[in-house]
C-alpha positions as CSV (number, residue, x, y, z in Angstrom):
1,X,23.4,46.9,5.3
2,X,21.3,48.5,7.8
3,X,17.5,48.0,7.6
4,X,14.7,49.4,9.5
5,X,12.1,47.0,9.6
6,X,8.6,48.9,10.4
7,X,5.9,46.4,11.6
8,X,2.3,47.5,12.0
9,X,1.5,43.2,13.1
10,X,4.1,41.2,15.0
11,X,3.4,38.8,18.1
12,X,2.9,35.1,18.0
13,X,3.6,32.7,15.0
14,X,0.1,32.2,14.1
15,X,-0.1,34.3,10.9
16,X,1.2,34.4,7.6
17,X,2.2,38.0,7.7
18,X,4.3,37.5,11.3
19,X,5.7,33.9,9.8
20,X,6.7,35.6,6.6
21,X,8.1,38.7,8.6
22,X,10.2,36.7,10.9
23,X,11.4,34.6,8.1
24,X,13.0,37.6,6.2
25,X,14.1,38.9,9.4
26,X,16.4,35.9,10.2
27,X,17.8,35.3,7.0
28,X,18.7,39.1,6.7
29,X,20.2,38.9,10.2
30,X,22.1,35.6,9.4
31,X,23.4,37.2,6.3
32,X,25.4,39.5,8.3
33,X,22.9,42.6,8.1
34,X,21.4,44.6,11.0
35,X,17.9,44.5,11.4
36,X,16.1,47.2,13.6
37,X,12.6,46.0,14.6
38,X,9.6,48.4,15.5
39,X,6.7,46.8,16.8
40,X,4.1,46.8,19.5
41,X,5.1,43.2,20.4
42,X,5.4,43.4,24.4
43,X,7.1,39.6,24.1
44,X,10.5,41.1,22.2
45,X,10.9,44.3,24.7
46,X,14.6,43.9,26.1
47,X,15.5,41.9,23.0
48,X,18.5,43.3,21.2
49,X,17.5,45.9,17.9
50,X,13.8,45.9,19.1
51,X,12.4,48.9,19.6
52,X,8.8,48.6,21.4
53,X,6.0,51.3,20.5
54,X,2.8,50.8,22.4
55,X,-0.4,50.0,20.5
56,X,-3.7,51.9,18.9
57,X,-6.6,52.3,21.3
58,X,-9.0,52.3,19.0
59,X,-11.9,52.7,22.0
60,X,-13.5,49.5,23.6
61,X,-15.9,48.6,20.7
62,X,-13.2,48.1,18.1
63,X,-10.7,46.9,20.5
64,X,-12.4,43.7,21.3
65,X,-13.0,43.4,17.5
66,X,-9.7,43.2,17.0
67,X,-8.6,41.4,19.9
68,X,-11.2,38.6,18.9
69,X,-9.4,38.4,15.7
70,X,-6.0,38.2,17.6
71,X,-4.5,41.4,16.2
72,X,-3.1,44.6,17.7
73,X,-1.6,47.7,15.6
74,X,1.4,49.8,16.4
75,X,0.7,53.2,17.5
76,X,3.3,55.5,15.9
77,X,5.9,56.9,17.9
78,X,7.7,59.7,15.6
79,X,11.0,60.4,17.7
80,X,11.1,56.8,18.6
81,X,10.8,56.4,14.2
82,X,12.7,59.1,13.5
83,X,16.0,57.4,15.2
84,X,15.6,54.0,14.4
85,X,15.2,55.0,10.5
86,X,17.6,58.0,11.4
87,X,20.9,55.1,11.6
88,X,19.4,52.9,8.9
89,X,20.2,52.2,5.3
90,X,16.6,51.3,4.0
91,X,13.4,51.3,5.5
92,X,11.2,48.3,5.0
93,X,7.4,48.1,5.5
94,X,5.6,45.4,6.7
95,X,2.1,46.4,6.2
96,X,0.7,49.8,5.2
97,X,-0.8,50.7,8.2
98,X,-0.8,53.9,10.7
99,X,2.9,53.0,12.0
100,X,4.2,52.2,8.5
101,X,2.8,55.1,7.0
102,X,4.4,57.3,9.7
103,X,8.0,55.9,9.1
104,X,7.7,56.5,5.2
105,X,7.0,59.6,6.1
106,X,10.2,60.1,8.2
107,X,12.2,58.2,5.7
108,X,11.4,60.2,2.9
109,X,12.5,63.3,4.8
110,X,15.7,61.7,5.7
111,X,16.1,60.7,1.7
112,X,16.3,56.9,2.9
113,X,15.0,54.0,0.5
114,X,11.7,52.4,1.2
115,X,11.0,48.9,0.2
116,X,7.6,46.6,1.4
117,X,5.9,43.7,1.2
118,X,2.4,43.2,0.3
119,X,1.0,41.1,3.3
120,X,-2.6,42.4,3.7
121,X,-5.4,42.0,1.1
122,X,-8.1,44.5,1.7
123,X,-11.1,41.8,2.7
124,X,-8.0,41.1,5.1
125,X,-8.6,44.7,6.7
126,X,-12.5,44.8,5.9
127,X,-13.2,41.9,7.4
128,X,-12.5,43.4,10.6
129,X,-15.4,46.0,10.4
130,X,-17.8,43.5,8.3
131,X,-17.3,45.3,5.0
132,X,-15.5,42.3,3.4
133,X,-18.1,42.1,0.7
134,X,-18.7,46.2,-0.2
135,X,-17.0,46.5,-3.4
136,X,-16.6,50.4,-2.2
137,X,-14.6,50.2,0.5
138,X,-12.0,47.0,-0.7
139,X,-11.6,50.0,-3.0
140,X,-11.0,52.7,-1.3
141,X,-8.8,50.3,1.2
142,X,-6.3,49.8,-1.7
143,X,-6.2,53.4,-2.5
144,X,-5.1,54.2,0.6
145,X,-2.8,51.8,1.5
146,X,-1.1,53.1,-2.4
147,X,-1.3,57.2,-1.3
148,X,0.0,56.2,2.4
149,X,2.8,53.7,1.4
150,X,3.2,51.7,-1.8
151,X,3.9,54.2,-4.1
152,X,7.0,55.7,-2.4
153,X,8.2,52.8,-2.6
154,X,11.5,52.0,-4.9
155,X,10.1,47.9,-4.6
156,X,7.4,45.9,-3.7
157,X,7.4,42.4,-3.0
158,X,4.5,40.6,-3.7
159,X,3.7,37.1,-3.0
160,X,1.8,36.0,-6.2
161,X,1.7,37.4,-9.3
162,X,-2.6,37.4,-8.5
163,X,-2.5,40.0,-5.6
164,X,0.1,42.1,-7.7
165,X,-2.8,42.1,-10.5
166,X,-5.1,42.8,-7.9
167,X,-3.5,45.8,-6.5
168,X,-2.2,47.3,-10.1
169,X,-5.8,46.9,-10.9
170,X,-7.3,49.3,-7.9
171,X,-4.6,51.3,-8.2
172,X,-2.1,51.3,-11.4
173,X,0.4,51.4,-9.6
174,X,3.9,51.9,-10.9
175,X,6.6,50.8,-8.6
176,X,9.5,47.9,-9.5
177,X,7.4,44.6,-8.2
178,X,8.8,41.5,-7.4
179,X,6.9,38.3,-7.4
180,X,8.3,35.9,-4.9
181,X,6.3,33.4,-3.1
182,X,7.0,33.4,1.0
183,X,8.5,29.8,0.7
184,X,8.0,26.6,3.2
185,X,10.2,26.2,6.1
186,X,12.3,22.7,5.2
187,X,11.3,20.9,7.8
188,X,7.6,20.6,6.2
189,X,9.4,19.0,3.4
190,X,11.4,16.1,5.6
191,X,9.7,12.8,6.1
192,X,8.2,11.5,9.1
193,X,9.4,8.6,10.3
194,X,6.7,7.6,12.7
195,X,4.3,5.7,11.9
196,X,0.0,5.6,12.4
197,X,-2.2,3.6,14.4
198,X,-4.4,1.2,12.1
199,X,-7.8,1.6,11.9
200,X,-7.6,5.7,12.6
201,X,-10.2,7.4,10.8
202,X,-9.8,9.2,7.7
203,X,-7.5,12.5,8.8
204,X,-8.6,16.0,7.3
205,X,-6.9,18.9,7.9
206,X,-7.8,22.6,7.2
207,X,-5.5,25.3,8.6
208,X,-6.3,28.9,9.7
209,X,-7.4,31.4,11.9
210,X,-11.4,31.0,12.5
211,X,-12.5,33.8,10.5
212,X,-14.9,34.9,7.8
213,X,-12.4,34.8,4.8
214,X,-10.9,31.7,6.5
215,X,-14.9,29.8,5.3
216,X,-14.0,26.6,7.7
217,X,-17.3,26.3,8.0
218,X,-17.6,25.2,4.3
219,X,-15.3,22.1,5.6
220,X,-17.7,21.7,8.5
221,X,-20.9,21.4,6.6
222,X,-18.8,19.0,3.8
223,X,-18.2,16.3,6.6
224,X,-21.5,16.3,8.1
225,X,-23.1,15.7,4.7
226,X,-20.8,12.9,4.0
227,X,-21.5,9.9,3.5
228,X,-18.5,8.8,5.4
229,X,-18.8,11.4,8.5
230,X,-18.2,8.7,10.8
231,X,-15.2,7.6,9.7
232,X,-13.9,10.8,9.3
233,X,-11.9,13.1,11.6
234,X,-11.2,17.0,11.0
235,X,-8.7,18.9,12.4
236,X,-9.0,22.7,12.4
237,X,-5.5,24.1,13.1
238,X,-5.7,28.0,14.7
239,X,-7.9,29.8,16.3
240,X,-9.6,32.9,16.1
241,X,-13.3,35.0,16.5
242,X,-15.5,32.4,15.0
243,X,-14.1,29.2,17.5
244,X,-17.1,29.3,19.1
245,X,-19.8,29.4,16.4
246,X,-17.5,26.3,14.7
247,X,-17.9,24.4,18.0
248,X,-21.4,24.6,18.0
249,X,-21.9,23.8,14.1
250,X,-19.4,20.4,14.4
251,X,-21.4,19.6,17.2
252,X,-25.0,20.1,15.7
253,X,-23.7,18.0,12.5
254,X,-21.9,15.2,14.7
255,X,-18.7,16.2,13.3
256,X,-15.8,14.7,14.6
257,X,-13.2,18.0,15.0
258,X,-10.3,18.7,16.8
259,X,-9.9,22.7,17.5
260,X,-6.8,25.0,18.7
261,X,-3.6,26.4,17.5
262,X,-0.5,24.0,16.9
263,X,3.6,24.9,17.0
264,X,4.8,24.1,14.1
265,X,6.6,21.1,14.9
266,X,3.3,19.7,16.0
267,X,1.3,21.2,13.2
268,X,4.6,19.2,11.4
269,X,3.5,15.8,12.7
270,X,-0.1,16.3,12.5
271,X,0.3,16.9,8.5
272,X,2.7,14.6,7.9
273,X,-0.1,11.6,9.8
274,X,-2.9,13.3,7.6
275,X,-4.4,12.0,4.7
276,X,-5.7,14.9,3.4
277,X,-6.0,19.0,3.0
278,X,-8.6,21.1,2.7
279,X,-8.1,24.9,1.6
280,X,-11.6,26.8,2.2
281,X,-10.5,30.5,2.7
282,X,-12.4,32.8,0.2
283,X,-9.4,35.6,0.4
284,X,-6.2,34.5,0.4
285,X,-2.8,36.4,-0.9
286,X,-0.7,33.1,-0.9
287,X,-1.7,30.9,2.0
288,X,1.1,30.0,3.8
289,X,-1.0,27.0,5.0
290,X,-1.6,25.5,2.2
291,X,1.8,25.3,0.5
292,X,3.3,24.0,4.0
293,X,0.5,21.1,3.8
294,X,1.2,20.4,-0.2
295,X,5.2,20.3,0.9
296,X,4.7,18.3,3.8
297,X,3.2,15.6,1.0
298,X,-0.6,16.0,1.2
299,X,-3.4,16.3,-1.4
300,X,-5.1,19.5,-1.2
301,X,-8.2,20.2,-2.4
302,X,-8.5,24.1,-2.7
303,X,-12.1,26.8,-2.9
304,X,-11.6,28.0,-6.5
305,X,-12.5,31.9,-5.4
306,X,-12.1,35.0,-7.5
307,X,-10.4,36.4,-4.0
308,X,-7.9,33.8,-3.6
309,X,-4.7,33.4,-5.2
310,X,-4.3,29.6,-3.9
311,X,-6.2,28.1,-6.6
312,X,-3.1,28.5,-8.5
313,X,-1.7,25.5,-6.4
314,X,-4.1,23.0,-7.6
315,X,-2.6,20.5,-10.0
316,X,-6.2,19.8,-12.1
317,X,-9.3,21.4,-12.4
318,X,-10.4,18.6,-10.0
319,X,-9.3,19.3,-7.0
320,X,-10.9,22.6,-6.9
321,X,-14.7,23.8,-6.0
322,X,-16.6,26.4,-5.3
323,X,-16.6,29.0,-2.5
324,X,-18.9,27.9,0.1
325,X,-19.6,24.6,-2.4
326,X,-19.8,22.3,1.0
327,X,-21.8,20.2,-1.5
328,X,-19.1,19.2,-4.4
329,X,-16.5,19.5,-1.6
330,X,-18.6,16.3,0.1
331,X,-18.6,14.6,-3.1
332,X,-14.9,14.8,-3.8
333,X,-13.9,14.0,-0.1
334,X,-16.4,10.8,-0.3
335,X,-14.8,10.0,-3.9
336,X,-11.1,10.0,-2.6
337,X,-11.8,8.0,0.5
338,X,-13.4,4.7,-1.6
339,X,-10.7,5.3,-4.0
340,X,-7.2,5.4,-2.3
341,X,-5.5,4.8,-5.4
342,X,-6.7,7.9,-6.9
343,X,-5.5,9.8,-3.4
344,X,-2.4,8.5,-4.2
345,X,-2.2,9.5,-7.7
346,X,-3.0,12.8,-7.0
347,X,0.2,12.9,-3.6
348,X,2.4,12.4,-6.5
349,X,1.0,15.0,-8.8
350,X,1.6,17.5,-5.8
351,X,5.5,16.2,-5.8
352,X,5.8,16.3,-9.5
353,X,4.3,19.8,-9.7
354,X,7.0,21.3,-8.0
355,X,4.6,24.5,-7.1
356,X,6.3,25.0,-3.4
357,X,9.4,26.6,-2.9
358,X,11.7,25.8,-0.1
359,X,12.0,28.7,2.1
360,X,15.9,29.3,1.2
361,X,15.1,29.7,-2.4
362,X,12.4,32.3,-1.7
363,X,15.1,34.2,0.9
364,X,17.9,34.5,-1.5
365,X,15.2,36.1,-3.9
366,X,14.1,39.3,-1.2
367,X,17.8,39.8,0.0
368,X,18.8,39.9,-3.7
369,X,15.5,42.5,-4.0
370,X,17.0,44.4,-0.7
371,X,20.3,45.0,-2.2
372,X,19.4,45.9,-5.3
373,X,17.4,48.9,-4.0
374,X,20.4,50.2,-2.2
375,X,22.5,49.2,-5.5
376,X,20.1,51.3,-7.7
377,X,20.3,54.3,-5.0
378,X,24.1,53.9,-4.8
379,X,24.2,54.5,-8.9
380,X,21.5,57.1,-9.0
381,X,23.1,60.8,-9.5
382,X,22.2,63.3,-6.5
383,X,19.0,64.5,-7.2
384,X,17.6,62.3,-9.3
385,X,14.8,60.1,-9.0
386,X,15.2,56.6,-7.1
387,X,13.9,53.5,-8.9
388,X,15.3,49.7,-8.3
389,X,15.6,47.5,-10.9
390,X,13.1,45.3,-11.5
């Protein structure tokens, strides 16, 4: 099988969308199928099946918007497109963006299958242009990213069962879906050998990109109100546009926090030597994050938003509160710290839940979704109508 894999967002590791991409990628390419990758990544020109496209110039305002959030987008490049989808079997979208609505274009004039992901909630894209609260345009972000891409589509993978609600909901959309979660790289899963240094302080971690959706500030806030602040250390794993203003804030509440981006084997270790997990984002398809932290054997407490399909993970009402609740969030972080043995009941409510997939599981489920796209083309008389199974 021969796949054309259109991404509008590929670079560093740092992101659930590129994490989740590159994922897929290998396990296609270590199944024995060719993957063709179009991206604006300058790190992967001269790599084998990449083929580079340079990126949007959106004019100096927006750019630094965007490069404060750590993003670039593809610029489409139609003869460039037009080739690589040209020698493929299937076409499959990353995100629904300029570059991947260009290639569905192309594909559908070259009668070749389209299958994408749903990696991008619309606060995701709003955010950008502080419009992550208008009602309006989340709206009208959906609609478009449905009239551009989605619903040429013969599947669409989502990662919860929530955003697929969400996006039927905006949209009523009908496309074969399949729910499968983005799954945890095994390695979060393996135990740590090493052990810590007595009398360390109490280890929180919260992982992210420093943004408004992300709400790390809500952790921030929690500690400094503590009643155990000084015993307490935070560790906010990413980076992003809001770095500085989180400085500033642990700073003026005499939080003790640790900032910048981790590889994973680091962010590995530094889980694994936590004693706790903190999940503030307000908007949140999956979280990634999250599920790596739960796997790698850590209580998470999770924001119980209307935006967020990570409250799913939480094993009891308990361990949830309320977006931007710094104050309940205090509470339950002072509550777990005098009593360790109910931390502890809690770990092994997170390993008897079960609620993480292993990242093999979760592969075997999108190839299968691949093939059966091709399968359902494959049985489809010429001319008719293209659907894949659901």
């Amino acid at each position: 099988m021969k796949i054309a894999y259109i991404c509008d967002v590929l670079g560093e590791a740092n992101n659930g969308t590129v994490i989740a991409t590159m994922n897929l990628i290998d396990r296609l390419r270590k199944s024995g199928h060719e993957v063709y990758i179009v991206s604006s990544d300058k790190s992967r020109i001269g790599e084998k099946d990449h083929y580079y496209v340079k990126s949007v110039n959106f004019g100096r305002f927006l750019n630094r918007v965007l490069e404060k959030n750590g993003v670039t987008l593809a610029k489409p490049n139609k003869p460039l497109l037009r080739e690589v989808i040209g020698k493929a079997d299937l076409v499959y979208i990353e995100i629904p963006f300029a570059l991947g609505a260009a290639a569905v274009k192309i594909a559908r004039e070259l009668g070749k299958p389209i299958a994408a992901s749903f990696h991008c909630q619309a606060e995701n894209f709003t955010a950008h242009f502080f419009l992550m609260n208008s009602r309006l345009a989340n709206h009208l972000t959906y609609r478009v990213f449905y009239k551009n891409v989605f619903r040429h589509c013969s599947a669409i993978h989502y990662p919860t069962a929530f955003i697929k609600k969400v996006f039927y909901d905006h949209t009523g959309i009908d496309v074969p879906a399949y729910v499968i979660s983005n799954g945890v790289n095994p390695k979060f899963f393996e135990p740590l050998k090493e052990k810590r240094e007595k009398n360390e302080k109490f280890t929180i971690v919260c992982s992210g990109r420093y943004s408004d959706e992300k709400a790390q500030q809500t952790l921030l806030r929690a500690v400094g109100r503590s009643d155990h602040r000084d015993s307490i250390r935070v560790i906010l794993a990413g980076d992003g546009p809001n770095r500085k203003k989180y400085e500033r804030l642990a700073r003026r509440l005499g939080v003790d926090c640790e900032f910048g981006f981790h590889p994973q084997d680091e962010l590995i270790r530094i889980l694994k030597m936590s004693d706790l997990y903190v999940h503030t984002a307000t908007v949140e398809i999956e979280a990634i994050a999250c599920t790596e932290a739960i796997a790698a054997g850590l209580v998470a407490l999770i924001c119980d938003s209307e935006k967020s399909a990570t409250k799913a993970f939480a094993v009891d009402p308990w361990v949830k509160f309320g977006k931007y609740d710094y104050k309940t969030l205090a509470h339950k972080i002072d509550f777990l710290i005098e009593h360790p043995n109910v931390l502890e009941s809690y770990k092994e409510k997170y390993k008897e839940a079960g609620s993480v997939l292993p990242l093999d599981v979760c592969m075997n489920k999108m190839e299968a979704m691949i093939e059966s796209v091709l399968k359902a083309r494959r049985e489809v008389p010429e001319g008719e109508p293209v659907c894949a199974a659901e």
